[in-house]
MIVOVEX-790057 format. One line per 5 residues: number of its first residue (from 1); their letters; for each residue x, y, z of C-alpha. Coordinates in steps of 0.02 Angstrom, whole numbers, plus 50000, padded with zeros to 5 digits. Each point is the difference from the previous one (the first is absolute). Layout:
<sites>
NUM> a> X:Y:Z ~ ...;
</sites>
This chain:
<sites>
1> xxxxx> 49388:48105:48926 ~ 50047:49887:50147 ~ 49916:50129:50127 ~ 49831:49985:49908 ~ 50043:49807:49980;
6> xxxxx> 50036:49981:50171 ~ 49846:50125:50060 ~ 49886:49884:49905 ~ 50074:49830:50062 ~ 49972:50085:50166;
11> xxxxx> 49848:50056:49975 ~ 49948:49810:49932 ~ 50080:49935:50169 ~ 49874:50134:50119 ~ 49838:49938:49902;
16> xxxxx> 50053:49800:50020 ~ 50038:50053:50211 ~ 49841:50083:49975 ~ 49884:49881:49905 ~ 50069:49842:50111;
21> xxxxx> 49930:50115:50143 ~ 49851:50029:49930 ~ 49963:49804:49983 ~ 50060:49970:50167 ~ 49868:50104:50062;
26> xxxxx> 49858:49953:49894 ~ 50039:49813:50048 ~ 50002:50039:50190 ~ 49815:50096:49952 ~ 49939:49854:49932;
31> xxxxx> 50060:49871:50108 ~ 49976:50110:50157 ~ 49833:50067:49971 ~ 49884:49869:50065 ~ 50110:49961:50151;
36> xxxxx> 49980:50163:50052 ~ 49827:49990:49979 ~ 49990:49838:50127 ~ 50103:50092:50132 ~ 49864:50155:50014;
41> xxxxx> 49879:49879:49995 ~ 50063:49888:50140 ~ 50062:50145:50108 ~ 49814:50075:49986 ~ 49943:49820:50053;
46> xxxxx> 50108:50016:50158 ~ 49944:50181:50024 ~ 49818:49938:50008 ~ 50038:49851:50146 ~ 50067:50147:50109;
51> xxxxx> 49930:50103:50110 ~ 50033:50206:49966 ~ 49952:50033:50175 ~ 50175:49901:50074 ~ 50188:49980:49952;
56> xxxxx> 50005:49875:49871 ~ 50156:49937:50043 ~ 49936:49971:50168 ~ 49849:49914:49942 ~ 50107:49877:49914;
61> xxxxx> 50136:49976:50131 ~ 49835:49953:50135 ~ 49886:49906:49885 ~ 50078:49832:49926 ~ 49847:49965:49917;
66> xxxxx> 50009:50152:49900 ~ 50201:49979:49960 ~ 49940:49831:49937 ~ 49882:50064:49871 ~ 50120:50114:49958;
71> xxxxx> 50110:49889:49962 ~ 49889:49862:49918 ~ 49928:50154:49880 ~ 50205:50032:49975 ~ 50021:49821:49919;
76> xxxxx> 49901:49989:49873 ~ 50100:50166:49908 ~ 50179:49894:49978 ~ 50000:49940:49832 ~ 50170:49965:49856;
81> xxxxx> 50045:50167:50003 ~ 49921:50056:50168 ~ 50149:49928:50143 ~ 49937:50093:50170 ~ 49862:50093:50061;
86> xxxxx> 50011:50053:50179 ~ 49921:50131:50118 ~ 50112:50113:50084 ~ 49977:50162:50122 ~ 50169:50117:50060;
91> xxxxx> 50042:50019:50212 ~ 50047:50137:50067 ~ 50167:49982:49969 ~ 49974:49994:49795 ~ 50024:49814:50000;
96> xxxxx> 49862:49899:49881 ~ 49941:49840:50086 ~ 49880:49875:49956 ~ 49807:49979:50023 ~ 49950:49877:49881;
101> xxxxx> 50118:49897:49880 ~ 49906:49872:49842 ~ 50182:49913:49988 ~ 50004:49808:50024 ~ 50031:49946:50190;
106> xxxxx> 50192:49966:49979 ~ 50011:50188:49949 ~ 49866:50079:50072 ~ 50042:50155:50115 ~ 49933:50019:50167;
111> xxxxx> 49876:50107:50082 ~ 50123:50187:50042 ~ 50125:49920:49913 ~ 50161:50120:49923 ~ 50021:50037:49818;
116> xxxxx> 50148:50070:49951 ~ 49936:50084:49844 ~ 50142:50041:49862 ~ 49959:50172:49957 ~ 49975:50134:50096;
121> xxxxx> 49867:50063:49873 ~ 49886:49890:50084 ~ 49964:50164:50134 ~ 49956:50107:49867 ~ 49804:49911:49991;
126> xxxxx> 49984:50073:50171 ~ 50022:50167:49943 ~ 49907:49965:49814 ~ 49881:49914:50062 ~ 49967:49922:49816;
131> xxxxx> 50056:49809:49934 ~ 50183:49986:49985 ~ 50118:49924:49855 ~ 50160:49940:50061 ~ 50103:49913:49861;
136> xxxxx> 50137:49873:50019 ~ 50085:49970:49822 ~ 50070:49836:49964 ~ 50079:49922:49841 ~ 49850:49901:49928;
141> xxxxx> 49868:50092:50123 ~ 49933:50136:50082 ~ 49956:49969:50171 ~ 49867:50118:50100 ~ 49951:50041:50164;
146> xxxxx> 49825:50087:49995 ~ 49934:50076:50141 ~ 49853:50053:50040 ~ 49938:50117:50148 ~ 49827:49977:50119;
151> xxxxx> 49962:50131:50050 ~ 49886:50069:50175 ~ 49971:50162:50030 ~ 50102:50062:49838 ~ 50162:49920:50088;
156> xxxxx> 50089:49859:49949 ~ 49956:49842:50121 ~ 50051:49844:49902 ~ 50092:49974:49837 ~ 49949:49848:49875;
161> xxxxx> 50174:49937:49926 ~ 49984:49892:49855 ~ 50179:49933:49923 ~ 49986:49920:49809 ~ 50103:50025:49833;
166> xxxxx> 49985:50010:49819 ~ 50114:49900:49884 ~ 50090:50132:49870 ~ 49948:49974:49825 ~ 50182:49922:49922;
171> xxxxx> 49967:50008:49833 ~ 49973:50203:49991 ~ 50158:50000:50121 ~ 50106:49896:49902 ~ 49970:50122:49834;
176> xxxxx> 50011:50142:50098 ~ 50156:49943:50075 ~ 50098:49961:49860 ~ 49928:50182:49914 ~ 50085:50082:50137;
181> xxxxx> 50158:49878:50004 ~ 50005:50051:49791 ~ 49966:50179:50023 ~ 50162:50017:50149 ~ 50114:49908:49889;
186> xxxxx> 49972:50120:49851 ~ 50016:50159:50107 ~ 50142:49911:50082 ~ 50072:49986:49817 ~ 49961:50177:49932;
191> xxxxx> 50080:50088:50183 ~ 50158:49892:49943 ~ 49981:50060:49825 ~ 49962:50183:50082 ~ 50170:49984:50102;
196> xxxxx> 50083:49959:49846 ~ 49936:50151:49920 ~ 50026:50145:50115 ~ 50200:49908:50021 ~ 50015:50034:49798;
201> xxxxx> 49905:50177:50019 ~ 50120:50054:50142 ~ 50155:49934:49910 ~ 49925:50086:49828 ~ 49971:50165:50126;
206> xxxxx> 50191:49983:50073 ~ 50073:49953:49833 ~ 49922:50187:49937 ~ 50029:50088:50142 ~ 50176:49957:49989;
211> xxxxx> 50002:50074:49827 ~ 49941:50164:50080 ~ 50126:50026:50148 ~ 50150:50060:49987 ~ 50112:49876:50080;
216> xxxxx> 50141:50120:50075 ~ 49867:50133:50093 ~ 49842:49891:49992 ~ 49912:50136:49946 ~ 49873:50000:49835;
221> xxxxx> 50115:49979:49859 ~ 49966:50108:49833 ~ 49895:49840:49905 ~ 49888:50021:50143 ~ 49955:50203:49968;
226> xxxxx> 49996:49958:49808 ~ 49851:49877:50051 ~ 49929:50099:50137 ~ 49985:50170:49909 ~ 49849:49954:49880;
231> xxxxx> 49890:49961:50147 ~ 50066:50130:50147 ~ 49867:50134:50037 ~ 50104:50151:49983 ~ 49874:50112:50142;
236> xxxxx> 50054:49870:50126 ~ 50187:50033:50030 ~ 50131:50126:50011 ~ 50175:49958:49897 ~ 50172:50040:50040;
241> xxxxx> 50156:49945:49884 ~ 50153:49974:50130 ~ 50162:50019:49931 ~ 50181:49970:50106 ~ 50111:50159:49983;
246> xxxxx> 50169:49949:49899 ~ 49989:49817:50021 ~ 50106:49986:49845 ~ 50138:50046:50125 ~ 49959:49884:50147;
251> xxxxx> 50033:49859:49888 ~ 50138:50074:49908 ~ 50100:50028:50181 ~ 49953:49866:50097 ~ 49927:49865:49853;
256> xxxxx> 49853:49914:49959 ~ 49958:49899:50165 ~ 49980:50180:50097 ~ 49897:50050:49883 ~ 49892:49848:50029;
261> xxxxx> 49998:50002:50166 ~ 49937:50199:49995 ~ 49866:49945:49896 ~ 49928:49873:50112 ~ 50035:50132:50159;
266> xxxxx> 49914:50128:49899 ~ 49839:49894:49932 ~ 49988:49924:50189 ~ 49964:50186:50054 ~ 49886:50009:49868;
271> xxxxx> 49910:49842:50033 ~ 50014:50068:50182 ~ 49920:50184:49982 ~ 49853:49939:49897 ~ 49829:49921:50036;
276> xxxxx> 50024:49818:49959 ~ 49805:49992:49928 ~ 49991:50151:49934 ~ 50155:50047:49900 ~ 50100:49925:49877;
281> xxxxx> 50197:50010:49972 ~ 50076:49963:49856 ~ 50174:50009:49939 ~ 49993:50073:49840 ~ 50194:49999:49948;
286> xxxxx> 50172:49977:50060 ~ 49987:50122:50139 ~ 49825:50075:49969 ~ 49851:49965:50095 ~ 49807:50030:49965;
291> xxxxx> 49871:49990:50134 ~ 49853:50015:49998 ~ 49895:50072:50152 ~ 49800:49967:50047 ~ 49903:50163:50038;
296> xxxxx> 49884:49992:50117 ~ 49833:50104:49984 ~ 50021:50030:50194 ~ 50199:50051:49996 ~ 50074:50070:49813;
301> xxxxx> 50143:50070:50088 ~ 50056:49790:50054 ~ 50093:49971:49833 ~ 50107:50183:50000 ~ 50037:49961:50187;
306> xxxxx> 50058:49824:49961 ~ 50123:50070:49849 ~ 50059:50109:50135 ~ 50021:49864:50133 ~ 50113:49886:49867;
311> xxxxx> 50091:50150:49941 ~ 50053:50062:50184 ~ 50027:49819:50039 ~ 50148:49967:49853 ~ 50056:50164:50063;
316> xxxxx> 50047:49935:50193 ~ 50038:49838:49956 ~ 50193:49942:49993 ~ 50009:49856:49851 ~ 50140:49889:50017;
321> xxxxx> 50119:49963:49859 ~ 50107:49880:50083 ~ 50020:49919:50170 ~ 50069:50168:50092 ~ 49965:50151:49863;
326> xxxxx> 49835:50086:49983 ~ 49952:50108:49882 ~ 49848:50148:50000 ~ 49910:50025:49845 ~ 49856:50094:49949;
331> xxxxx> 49864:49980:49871 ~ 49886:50127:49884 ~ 49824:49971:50006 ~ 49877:50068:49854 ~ 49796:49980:50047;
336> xxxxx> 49834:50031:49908 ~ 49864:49993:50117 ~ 49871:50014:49877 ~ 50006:49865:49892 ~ 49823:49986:49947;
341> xxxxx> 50025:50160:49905 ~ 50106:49889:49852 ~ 49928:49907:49882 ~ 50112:49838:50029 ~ 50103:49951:50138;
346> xxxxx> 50142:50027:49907 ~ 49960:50180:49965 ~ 49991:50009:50173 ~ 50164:49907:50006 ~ 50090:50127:49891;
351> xxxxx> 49942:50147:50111 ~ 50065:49932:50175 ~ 50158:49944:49882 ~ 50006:50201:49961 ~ 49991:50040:50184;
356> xxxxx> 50156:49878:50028 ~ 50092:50105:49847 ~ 49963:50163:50096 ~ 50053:49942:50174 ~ 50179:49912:49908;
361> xxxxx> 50008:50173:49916 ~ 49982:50064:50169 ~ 50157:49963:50077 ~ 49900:49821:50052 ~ 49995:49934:50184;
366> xxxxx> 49808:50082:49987 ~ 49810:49991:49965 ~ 49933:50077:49847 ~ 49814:49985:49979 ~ 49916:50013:49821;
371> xxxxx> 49882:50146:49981 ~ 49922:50054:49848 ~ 49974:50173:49938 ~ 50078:50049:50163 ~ 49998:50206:49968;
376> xxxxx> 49802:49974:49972 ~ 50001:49983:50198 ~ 50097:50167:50043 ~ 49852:50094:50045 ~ 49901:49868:50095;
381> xxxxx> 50158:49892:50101 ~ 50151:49939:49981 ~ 50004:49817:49963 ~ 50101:49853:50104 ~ 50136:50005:49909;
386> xxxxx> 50012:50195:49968 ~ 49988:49990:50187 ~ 50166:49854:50024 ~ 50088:50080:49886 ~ 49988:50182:50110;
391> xxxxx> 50068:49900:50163 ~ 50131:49924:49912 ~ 50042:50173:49934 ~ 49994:50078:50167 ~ 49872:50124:49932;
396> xxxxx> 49852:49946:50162 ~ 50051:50164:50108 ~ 49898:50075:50141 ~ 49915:50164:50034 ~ 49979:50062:50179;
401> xxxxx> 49829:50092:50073 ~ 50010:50085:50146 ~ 49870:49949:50150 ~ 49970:50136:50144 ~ 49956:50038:50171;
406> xxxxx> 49820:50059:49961 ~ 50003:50136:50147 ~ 50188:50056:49972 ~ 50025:49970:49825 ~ 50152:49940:50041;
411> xxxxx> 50077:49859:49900 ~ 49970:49826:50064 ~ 50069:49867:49867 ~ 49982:49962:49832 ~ 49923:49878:49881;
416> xxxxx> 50086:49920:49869 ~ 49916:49996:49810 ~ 50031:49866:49878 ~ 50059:50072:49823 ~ 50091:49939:49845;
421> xxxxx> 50096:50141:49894 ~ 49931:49951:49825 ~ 50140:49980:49853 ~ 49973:50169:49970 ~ 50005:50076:50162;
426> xxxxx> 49817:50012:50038 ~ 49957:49973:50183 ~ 49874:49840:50008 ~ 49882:49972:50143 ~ 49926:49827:50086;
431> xxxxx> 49821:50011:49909 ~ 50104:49955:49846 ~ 50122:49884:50073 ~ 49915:49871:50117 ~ 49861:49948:49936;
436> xxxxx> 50088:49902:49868 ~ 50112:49907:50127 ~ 49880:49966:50141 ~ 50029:49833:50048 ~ 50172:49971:49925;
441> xxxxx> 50154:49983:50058 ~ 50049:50159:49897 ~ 49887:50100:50141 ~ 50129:49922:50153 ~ 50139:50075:49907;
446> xxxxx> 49932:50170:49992 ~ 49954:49978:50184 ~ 50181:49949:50023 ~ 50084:50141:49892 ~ 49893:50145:50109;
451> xxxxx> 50063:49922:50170 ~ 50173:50020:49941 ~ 49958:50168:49921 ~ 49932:50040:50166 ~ 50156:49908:50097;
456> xxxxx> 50116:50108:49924 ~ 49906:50160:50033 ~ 49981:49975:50174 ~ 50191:49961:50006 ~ 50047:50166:49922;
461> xxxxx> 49853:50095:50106 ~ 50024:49928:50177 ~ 49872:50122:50064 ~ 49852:49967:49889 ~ 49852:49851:49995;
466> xxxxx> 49946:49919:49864 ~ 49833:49913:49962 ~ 49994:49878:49859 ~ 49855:49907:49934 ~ 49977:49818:49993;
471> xxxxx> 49869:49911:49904 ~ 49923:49843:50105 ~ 50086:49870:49906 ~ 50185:50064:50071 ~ 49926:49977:50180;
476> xxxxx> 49996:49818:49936 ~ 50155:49995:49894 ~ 50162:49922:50068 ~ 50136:50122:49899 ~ 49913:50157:50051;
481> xxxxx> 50004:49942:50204 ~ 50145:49952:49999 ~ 50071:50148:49931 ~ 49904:50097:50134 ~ 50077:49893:50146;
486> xxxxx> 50177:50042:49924 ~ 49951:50184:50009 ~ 49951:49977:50162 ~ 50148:49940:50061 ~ 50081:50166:49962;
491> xxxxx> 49992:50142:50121 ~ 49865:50122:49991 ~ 49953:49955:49850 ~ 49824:49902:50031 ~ 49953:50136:50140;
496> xxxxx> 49997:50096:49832 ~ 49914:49895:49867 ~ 49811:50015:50004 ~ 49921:49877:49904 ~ 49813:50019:49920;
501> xxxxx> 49895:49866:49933 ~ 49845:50026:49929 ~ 49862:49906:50077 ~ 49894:49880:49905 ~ 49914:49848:50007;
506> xxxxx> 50087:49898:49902 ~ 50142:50046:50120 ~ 49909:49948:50167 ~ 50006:49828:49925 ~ 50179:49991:49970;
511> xxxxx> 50075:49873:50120 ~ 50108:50047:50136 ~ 49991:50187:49950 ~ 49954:50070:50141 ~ 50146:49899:50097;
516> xxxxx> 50102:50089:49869 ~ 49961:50164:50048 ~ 49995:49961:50184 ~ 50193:49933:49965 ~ 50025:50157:49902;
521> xxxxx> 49936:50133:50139 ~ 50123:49903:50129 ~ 50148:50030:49914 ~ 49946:50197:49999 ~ 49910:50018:49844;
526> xxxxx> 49852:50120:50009 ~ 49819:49934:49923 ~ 49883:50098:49909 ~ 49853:49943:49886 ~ 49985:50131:49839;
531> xxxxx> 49856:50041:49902 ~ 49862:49949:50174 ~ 49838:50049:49965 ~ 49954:49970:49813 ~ 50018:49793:49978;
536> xxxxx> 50000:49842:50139 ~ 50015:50123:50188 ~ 50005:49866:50132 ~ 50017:50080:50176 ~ 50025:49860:50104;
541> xxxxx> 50151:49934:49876 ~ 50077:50165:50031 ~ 50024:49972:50186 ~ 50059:49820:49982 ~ 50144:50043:49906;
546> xxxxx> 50033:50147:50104 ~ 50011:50131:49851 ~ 50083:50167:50030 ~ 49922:50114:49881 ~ 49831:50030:49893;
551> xxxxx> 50019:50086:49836 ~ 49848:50045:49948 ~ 49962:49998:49804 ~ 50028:50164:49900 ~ 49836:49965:49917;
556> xxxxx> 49891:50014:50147 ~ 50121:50166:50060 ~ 49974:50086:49853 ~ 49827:49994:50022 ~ 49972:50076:50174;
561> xxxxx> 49970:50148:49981 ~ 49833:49982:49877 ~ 49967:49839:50050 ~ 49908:49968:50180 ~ 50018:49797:49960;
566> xxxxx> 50162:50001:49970 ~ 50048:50120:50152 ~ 49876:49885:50114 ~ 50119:49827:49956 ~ 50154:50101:50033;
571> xxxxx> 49921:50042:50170 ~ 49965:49819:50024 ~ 50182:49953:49948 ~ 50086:50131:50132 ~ 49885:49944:50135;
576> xxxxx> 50028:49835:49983 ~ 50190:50041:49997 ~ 50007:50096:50156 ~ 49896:49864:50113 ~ 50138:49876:49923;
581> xxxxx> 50155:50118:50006 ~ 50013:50004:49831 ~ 50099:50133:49913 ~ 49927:50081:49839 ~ 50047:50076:49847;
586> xxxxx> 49909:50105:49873 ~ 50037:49956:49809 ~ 49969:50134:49859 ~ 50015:50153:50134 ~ 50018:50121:49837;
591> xxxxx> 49903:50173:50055 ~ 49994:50102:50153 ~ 49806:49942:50033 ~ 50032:49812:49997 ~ 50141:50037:50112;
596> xxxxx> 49910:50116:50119 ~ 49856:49849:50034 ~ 50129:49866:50022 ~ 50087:50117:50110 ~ 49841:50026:50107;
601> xxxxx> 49943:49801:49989 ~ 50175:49987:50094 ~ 50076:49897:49881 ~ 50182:49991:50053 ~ 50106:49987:49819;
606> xxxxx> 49953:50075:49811 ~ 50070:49964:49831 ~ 49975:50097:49842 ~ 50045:50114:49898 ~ 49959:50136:50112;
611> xxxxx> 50164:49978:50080 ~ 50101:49906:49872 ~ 50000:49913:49843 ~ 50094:49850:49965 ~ 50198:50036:49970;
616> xxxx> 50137:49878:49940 ~ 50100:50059:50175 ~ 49929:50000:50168 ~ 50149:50117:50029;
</sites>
């Protein structure tokens, strides 16, 4: 109400600026118009006493009978309001002077005399070449130079100057004056009365808040979820319920004021880890914490990664319990990231508040992420948390493929192949384990567990290589490099670690990737980009980041021998190779025939089945 109040007082004010314009101007019409009308006519009354043929100024300056007719035609225009009315032309120089003046003798100006005009808009009839206005506002009067040009030739020769003013009409003035005076004092009153407001608004809005923050963490207290639940749009976030692992014993051994002081360490890595617009933490009870994550249409892995962040971030940190002991804990985390399949947000509530059960039940210190009907996904892939709980159970294990000399058949190296043993001792492969993880931090661990897997091969095998395949974001990701430069500080044991990245576009836009892999190939890591041929194939990106090896996809192998396309881009790729010392290597090499045409293309390596199949040993 005092917006609109204030907007229409406003508005009031504008139309009273506005309307006292508007008489100003029709005054200055009225009062203006027949003056103007004299000036023409005398200027055309000069015109016609002038010769076109000659200068008029010099005409005037040689003939003092003609400056005296001038002059005596000048007099008879002064009147009450008309003051001056004088002839003027401009030197060379720009300065106005004097050719005629109708002032008395005490003032008149003399023939070429100076006038030191007061505006410089007095040039601008020079280049208008059309009567000019020039206004000088006083208190009771407006005073006004009019000028007006003569002109020769369509240049300006002499300018007709004619000074008078008209008195301001004091009545309107004095009403409009005190309208305006009124109006500024009542918007003067309702801005006070505004301040006034917004100070009891923002102490009403403190007061509340107040009642929603929890004082020890100054996080969201519970009042504040019991409010916020009716209106929270479950599709928007992600939830995880946080709970400290045996708390009950931190304050038991080292009392209450530790256990304080963990709380605040632990919600200020919450507070920390999350997005300060996007999510909301909320302690939910004594050691229990609910927060509540934003997806993003763009990123729905942000909230799991962000769990994980907080999570790994209680795990490193060292909480103090007094001045010189420290104390480790660890916490059990319990997500549902699909919240808009509950009814109410406290049926989603109760599901993430299952996942904590399972992950307490657990052995705690973990992750466990809520999945339901999780055997209906056996035969399609394994879900995120099927998938942490595998790596936690050391059941991620490698298989090994041999890859050959394509002339010798001898064995070159080997590749690595992700697999999870199942529960119930079925082999899984990647088509049913990464698609549900790309993106998350779940996928870095899996990267993570097959380097060690790989590690400790190469340890027990000193005469074997290894290739192991990276997806573009661990090029990017700070765990997985520098677990790579740790290897490679090891002897002989990057010189035997090839690392394959399949290229894409998504990954050419990564930033600082390809410095990654440039860092990567100088501490003796081999390069190669799997799958080439069937997605994004950028040549020139190949060179930049100086990549050892082409493995050309199995599906366009497979086809070579029916399929004269197919054979034609593998062509392409090995020619392209050889002019950029490129080594290749066939994929999917699983019959004598393929083999026999990638032997005579000259590829130089071949993987398949032809030679071996995938075996849990490389020995």
């Amino acid at each position: 109400m005092s917006l609109v109040v204030g907007v229409v007082l406003g508005a009031l004010l504008y139309g009273t600026v506005k309307l006292e314009e508007k008489v100003e101007a029709k005054m200055f019409e009225i009062s203006t118009s027949d003056i103007f009308h004299i000036a023409q006519n005398s200027a055309k009354t000069i015109t016609s006493l002038l010769n076109t043929q000659e200068s008029y100024v010099t005409q005037i300056q040689r003939n003092t009978l003609l400056q005296q007719e001038i002059e005596a035609h000048l007099r008879i225009l002064p009147t009450k309001n008309i003051k001056y009315a004088y002839l003027l032309y401009r030197d060379a120089r720009g300065v106005f002077r004097f050719l005629a003046d109708a002032s008395a003798p005490f003032e008149k100006a003399l023939l070429n005399q100076k006038l030191d005009v007061t505006s410089p808009a007095w040039n601008e009839i020079y280049e208008k070449k059309e009567p000019l206005i020039i206004r000088h506002d006083f208190l009771k009067a407006l005073s006004i130079s009019y000028l007006t040009p003569l002109l020769n030739n369509q240049e300006v020769q002499l300018v007709l100057a004619i000074d008078f003013s008209v008195e301001k009409v004091e009545s309107i003035n004095t009403i409009l004056a005190f309208m305006k005076t009124t109006l500024l004092t009542t918007i003067g009153i309702m801005v006070l009365f505004f301040i006034v407001l917004i100070v009891q608004t923002y102490r009403y809005v403190v007061a509340k808040k107040s009642a929603y923050i929890d004082k020890l963490t100054n996080t969201y207290n519970r009042n504040y979820l019991q409010e916020l639940e009716e209106f929270i749009n479950l599709g928007d976030y992600a939830l995880a319920a946080l709970d400290i692992d045996h708390f009950k014993k931190v304050n038991d051994t080292y009392g209450h004021h530790a256990g304080d002081m963990i709380l605040k360490d632990v919600a200020s890595i919450i507070l920390a880890n999350t997005r300060k617009k996007d999510d909301i933490v909320i302690r939910y009870g004594g050691e229990e914490f609910v927060i509540l994550s934003k997806i993003k249409r763009t990123d729905h892995a942000s909230p799991l990664n962000i769990f994980e962040r907080i999570f790994t971030s209680i795990q490193a940190k060292a909480f103090h319990v007094s001045n010189s002991d420290t104390l480790h804990i660890t916490v059990s985390m319990g997500i549902n990231l699909a919240l808009n399949q509950s009814r109410t947000f406290s049926d989603a509530f109760k599901l993430a508040d299952i996942a904590l059960y399972n992950a307490k039940h657990r052995g705690r210190n973990c992750i466990e992420i809520y999945e339901e009907n999780k055997n209906s996904h056996k035969h399609t892939h394994l879900t995120i948390g099927e998938i942490n709980v595998a790596i936690e159970e050391d059941r991620v294990v490698c298989f090994f493929q041999q890859i050959v000399h394509t002339q010798s058949k001898k064995l070159s190296h080997y590749e690595a192949l992700l697999r999870i043993v199942d529960k119930d001792g079925s082999i899984i492969t990647p088509s049913k384990i990464l698609p549900a993880i790309k993106g998350t931090f779940v996928l870095r661990n899996i990267t993570k567990r097959v380097l060690e897997i790989c590690y400790a091969t190469l340890c027990r095998h000193p005469a074997i290589c290894i290739n192991v395949n990276l997806n573009p974001q661990d090029i990017i990701n700070e765990t997985i490099l520098d677990l790579l430069k740790e290897y490679a500080k090891e002897k002989n044991i990057a010189q035997r670690i090839g690392l394959e990245i399949v290229e894409s576009e998504e990954f050419m836009h990564y930033k600082h990737a390809d410095e990654n892999l440039l860092m990567l190939k100088s501490l003796g890591y081999t390069i190669s980009i799997d799958d080439f041929g069937t997605g994004y194939s950028n040549f020139v990106y190949l060179t930049q980041i100086q990549t050892d090896f082409i493995k050309i996809d199995g599906d366009i192998i497979k086809n070579i021998v029916e399929d004269k396309v197919s054979l034609a881009v593998v062509k392409s790729i090995v020619n392209f190779a050889k002019e950029a010392k490129i080594q290749v290597v066939a994929e999917y090499v699983c019959n004598e025939e393929i083999y026999n045409i990638v032997n005579s293309l000259g590829i130089e390596y071949c993987q398949g089945h032809y030679f071996s199949i995938p075996k849990a040993s490389p020995a």
